[in-house]
C-alpha positions in Angstrom: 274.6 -124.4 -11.3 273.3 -123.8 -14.8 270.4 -125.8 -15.4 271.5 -127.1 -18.8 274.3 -128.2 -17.0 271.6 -130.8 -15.2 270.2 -132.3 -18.4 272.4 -133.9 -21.4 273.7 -132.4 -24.4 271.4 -133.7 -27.1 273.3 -133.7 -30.6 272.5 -136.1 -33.5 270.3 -138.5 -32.0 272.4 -138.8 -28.6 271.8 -137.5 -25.3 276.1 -137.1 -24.2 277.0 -135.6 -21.2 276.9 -132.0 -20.4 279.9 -130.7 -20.4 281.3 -132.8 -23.7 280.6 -129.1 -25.8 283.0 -127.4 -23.6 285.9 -130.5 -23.6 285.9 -131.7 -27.2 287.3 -129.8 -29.9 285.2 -126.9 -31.5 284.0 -128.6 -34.9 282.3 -131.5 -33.1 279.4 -129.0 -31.5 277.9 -129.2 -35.4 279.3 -133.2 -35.7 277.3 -135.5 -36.5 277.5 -138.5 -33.9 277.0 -142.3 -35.6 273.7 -143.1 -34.8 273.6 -146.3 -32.9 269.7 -147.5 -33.0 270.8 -151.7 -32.2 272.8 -150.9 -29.0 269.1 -149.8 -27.6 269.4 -149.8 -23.6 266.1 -149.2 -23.0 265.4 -153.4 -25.4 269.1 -154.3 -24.6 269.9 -157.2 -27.5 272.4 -158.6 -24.5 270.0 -159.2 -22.7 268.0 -161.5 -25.4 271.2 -162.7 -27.2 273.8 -163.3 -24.4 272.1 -163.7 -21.1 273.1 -160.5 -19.7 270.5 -160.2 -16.8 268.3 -156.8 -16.0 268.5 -154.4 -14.2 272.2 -154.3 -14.1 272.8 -155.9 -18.3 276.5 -153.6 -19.0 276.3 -151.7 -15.7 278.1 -154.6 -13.7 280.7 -151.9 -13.3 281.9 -149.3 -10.5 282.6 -146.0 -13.3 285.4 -144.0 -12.4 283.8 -140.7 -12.0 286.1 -137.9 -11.6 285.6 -135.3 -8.2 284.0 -132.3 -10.5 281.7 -134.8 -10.8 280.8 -135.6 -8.3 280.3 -132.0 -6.4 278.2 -131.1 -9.6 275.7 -134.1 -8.3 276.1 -132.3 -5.1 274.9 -129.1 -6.5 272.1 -131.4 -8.3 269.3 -130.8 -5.8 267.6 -134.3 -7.2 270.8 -136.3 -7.3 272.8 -134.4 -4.3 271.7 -137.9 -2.0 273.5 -139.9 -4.7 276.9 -138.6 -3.7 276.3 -137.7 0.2 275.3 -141.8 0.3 278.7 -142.5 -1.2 280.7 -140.4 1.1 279.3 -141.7 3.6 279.8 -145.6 2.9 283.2 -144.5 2.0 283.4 -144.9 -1.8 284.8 -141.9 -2.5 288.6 -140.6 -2.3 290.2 -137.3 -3.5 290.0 -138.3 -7.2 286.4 -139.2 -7.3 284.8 -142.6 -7.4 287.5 -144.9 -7.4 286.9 -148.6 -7.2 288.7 -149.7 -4.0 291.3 -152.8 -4.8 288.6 -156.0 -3.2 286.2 -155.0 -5.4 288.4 -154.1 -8.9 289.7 -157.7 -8.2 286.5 -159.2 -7.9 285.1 -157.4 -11.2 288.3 -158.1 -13.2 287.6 -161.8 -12.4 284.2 -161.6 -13.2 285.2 -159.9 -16.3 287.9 -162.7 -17.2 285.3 -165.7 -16.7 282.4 -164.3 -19.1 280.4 -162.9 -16.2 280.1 -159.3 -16.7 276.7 -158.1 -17.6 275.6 -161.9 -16.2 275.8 -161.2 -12.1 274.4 -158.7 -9.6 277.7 -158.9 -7.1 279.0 -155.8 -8.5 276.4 -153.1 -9.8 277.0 -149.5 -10.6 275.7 -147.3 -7.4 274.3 -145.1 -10.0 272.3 -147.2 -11.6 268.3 -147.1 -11.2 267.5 -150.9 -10.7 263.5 -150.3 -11.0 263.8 -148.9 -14.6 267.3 -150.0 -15.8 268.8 -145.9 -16.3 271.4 -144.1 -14.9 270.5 -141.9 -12.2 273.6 -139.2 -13.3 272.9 -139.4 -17.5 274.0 -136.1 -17.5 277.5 -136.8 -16.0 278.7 -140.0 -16.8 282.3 -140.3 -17.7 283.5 -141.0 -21.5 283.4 -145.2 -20.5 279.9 -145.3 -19.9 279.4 -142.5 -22.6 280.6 -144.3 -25.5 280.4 -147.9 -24.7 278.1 -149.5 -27.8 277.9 -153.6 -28.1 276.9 -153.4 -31.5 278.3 -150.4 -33.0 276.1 -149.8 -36.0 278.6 -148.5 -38.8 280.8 -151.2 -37.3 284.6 -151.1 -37.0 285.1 -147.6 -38.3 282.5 -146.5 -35.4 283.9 -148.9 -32.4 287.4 -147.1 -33.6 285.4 -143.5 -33.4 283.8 -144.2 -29.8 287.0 -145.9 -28.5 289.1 -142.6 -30.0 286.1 -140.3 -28.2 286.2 -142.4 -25.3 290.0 -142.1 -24.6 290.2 -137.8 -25.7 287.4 -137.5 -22.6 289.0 -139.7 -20.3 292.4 -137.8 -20.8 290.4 -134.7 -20.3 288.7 -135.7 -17.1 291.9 -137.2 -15.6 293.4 -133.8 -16.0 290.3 -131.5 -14.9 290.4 -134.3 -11.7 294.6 -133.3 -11.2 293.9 -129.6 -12.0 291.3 -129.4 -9.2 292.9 -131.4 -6.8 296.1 -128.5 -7.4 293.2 -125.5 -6.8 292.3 -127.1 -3.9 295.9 -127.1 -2.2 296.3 -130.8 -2.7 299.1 -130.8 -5.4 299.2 -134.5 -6.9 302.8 -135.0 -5.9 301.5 -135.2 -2.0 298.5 -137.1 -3.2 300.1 -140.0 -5.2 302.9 -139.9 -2.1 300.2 -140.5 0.0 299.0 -143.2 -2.1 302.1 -145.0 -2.8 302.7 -145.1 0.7 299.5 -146.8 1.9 299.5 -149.8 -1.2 302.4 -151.8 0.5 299.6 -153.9 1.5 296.5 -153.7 -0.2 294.9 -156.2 2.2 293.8 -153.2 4.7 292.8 -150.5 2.0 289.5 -151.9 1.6 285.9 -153.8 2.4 284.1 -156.3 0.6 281.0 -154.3 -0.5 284.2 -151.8 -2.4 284.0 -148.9 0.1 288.0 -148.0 1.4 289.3 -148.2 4.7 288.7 -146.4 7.7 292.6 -146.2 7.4 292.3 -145.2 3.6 290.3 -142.7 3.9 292.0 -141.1 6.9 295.1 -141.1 4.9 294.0 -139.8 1.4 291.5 -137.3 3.1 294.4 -136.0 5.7 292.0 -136.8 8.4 289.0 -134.5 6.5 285.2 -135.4 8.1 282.2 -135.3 6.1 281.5 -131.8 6.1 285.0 -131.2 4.7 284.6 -133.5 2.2 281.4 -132.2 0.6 282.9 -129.4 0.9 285.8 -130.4 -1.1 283.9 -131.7 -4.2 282.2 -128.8 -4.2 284.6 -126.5 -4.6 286.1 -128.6 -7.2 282.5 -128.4 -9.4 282.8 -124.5 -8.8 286.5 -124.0 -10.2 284.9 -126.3 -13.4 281.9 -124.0 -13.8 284.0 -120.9 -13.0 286.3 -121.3 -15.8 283.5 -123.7 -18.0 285.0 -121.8 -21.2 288.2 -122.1 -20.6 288.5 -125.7 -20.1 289.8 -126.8 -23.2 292.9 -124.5 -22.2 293.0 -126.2 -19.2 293.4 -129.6 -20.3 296.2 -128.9 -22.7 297.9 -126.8 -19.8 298.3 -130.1 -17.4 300.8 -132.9 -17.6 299.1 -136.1 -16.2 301.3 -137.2 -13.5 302.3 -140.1 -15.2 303.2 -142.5 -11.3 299.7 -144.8 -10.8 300.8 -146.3 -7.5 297.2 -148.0 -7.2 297.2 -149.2 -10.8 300.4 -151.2 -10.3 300.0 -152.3 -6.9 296.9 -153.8 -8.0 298.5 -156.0 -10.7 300.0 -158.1 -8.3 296.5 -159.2 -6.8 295.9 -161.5 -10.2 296.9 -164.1 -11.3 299.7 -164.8 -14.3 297.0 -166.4 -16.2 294.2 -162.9 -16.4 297.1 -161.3 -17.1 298.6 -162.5 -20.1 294.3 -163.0 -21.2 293.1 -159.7 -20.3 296.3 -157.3 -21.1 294.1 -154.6 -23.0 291.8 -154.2 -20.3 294.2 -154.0 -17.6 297.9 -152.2 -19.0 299.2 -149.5 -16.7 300.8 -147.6 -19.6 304.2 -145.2 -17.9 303.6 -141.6 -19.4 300.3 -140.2 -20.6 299.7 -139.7 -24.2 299.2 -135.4 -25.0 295.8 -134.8 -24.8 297.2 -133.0 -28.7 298.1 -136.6 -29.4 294.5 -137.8 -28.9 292.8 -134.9 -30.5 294.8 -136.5 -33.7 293.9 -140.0 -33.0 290.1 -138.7 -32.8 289.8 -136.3 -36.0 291.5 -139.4 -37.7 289.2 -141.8 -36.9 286.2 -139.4 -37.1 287.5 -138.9 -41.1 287.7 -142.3 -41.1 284.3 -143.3 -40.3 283.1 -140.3 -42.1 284.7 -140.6 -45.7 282.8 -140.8 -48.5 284.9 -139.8 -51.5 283.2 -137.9 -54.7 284.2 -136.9 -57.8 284.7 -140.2 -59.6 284.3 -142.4 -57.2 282.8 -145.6 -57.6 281.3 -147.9 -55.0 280.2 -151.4 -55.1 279.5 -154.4 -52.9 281.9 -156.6 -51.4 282.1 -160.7 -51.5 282.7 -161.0 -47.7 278.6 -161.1 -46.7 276.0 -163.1 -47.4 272.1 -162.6 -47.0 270.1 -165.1 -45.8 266.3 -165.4 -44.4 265.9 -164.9 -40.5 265.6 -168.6 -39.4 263.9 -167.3 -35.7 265.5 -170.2 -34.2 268.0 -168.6 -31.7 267.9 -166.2 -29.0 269.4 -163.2 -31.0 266.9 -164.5 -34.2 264.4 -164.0 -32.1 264.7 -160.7 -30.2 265.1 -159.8 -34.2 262.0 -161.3 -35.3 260.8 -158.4 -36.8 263.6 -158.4 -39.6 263.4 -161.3 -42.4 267.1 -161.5 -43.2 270.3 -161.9 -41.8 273.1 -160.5 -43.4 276.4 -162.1 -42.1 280.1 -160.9 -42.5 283.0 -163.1 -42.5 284.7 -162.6 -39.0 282.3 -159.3 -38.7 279.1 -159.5 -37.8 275.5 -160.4 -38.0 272.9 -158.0 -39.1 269.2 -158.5 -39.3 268.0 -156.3 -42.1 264.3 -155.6 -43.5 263.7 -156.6 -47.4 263.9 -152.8 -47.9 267.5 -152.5 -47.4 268.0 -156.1 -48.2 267.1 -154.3 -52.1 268.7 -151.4 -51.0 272.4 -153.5 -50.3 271.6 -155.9 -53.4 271.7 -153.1 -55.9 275.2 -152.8 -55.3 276.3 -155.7 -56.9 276.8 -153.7 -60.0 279.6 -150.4 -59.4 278.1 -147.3 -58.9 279.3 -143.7 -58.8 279.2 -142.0 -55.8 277.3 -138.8 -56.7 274.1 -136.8 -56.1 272.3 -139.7 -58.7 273.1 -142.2 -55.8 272.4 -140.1 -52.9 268.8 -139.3 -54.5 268.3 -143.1 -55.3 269.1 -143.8 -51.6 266.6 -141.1 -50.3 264.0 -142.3 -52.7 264.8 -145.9 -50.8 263.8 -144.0 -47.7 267.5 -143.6 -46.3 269.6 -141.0 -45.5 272.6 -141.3 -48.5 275.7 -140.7 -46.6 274.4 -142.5 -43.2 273.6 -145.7 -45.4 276.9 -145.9 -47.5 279.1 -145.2 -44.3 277.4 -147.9 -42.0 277.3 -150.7 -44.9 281.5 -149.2 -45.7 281.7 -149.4 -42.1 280.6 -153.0 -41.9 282.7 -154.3 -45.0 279.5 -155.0 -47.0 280.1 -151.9 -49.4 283.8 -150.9 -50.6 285.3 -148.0 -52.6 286.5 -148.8 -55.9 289.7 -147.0 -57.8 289.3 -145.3 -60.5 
């Protein structure tokens, strides 16, 4: 395997996963990410600010990690033992790492009671728990990817990631369904098989989120380890074989829409998660084009990225107000460093230096947007465009018509 295929794609101040160049659409190799300097995992502010408890903090989570994935850990000669020790607990099924339906009860009730990030019963296998990383950075799926607690050019951003997030999903559900069809399991046996095993969901899994003996002889047709390594494998090699090509690919599959295991699991929970955690748990019926999303994204990437000229005028809005750091809390604290808090009506907090506390205040008067501005910013010590977007972002600064 290519050895930049075993590190991360660094772009714009993040480190993404390694095959993102090849999957998302050609412009974004040159795009410039939102920089995200407060949702810092290495001095997690959930941690400080809402009790979120190390090493685990947002990786209470079992990621779904498609099988390319996992046989291009296999090839990794530092991470291969990652993925043998999941095949043999039993973890893994033809898909990839799949949360087996004990467990994706347990972590949606966890999730519904304010205890994710707060409890060590369900931690990500991947996750190093003497430093706090991820032992596969370089391919984690697009959840993990583009999850940010405090997105820093706020809603316009957490619309960006979320937009990101679902385009690479899509993709990596399709690469998963195109292997599986390479490898002479076509889906329509597959989610057969699996239909016909979630009649009772009881049997289908252990506490600890491995699947069945009976599972796994059923979704594997009765494959033994060897097979199996095999199997992932094989899929990493038909990824890498046809690495520029898989853009193609993608738009070529239709997801099979039927998600036997999705829906069977709905009826482990109660009415009342339901109705309160819809969002995080909706089996939609047909999958949105993979075309579809590509518009969603570029929308929300112009979005975020907007910053009109000729003419324009910008100015400050009357939804914030600044006020000095008290140091009183737990999240005024891990911010100690930064005087003032600068608060958004059903927003946000930020804690800001006296720098860009000046920087912020001068737009109380309207200014034009042009290179006059940009040059006052950089003289401010900030980069023009990244400062108006993130305050725009925020709802602290707003465009003005003409």
């Amino acid at each position: 395997m290519k050895s930049e295929l075993k590190k991360t794609w660094y772009t714009s101040n993040h480190n993404l996963p390694s095959l993102w160049p090849y999957l998302l659409p050609e412009e974004y190799e040159y795009f410039e990410f939102p920089e995200e300097k407060t949702s810092d995992c290495s001095n997690c502010p959930q941690v400080s600010c809402h009790s979120y408890k190390l090493p685990q903090r947002c990786c209470t989570y079992i990621p779904r990690l498609p099988n390319y994935s996992i046989g291009m850990i296999l090839k990794d000669e530092e991470r291969r033992h990652l993925a043998l020790d999941l095949i043999k607990k039993g973890m893994l099924i033809p898909e990839g790492l799949v949360i087996a339906p004990k467990l994706w009860k347990k972590s949606i009730e966890l999730y519904d009671t304010d205890n994710f990030g707060k409890t060590d019963e369900i931690v990500c296998p991947f996750l190093n728990k003497e430093n706090s990383y991820c032992n596969i950075h370089p391919y984690r799926n697009g959840v993990c990817s583009t999850f940010f607690c405090y997105p820093d050019y706020g809603d316009r951003a957490d619309d960006f990631w979320g937009s990101i997030g679902s385009f690479i999903g899509q993709s990596e559900a399709a690469l998963s369904q195109w292997c599986m069809e390479k490898k002479d399991y076509s889906n329509k046996e597959y989610f057969s098989l699996m239909k016909s095993i979630c009649g009772d969901l009881s049997v289908l899994s252990k506490e600890d989120g491995s699947w069945s003996e009976y599972a796994l002889s059923v979704l594997w047709r009765g494959m033994d380890f060897d097979k199996k390594v095999a199997f992932f494998e094989g899929c990493a090699d038909l990824i890498l074989d046809n690495i520029e090509n898989l853009k193609e690919i993608v738009s070529s599959v239709k997801l099979d829409p039927m998600q036997p295991l999705e829906l069977a699991q709905l009826k482990l929970l109660d009415d009342g998660i339901k109705d309160r955690l819809d969002d995080e748990i909706r089996v939609e019926g047909q999958a949105v084009s993979i075309r579809d999303l590509e518009y969603s994204l570029n929308a929300s990437s112009r979005n975020m990225n907007y910053i009109p000229f000729a003419g324009a005028k910008i100015r400050s809005t009357a939804k914030f107000e600044i006020v000095e750091n008290p140091k009183s809390s737990t999240s005024e604290l891990f911010f100690k460093d930064y005087p003032f808090k600068l608060m958004v009506k059903s927003k946000g907090i930020w804690f800001i230096d006296e720098k860009e506390k000046k920087a912020v205040e001068s737009f109380k008067d309207i200014k034009l947007v042009d290179s006059d501005l940009l040059d006052f910013l950089e003289a401010e010590g900030y980069e023009g465009r990244p400062f108006i977007r993130k305050w725009v972002g925020r709802d602290v600064l707003e465009y003005v018509e003409s």
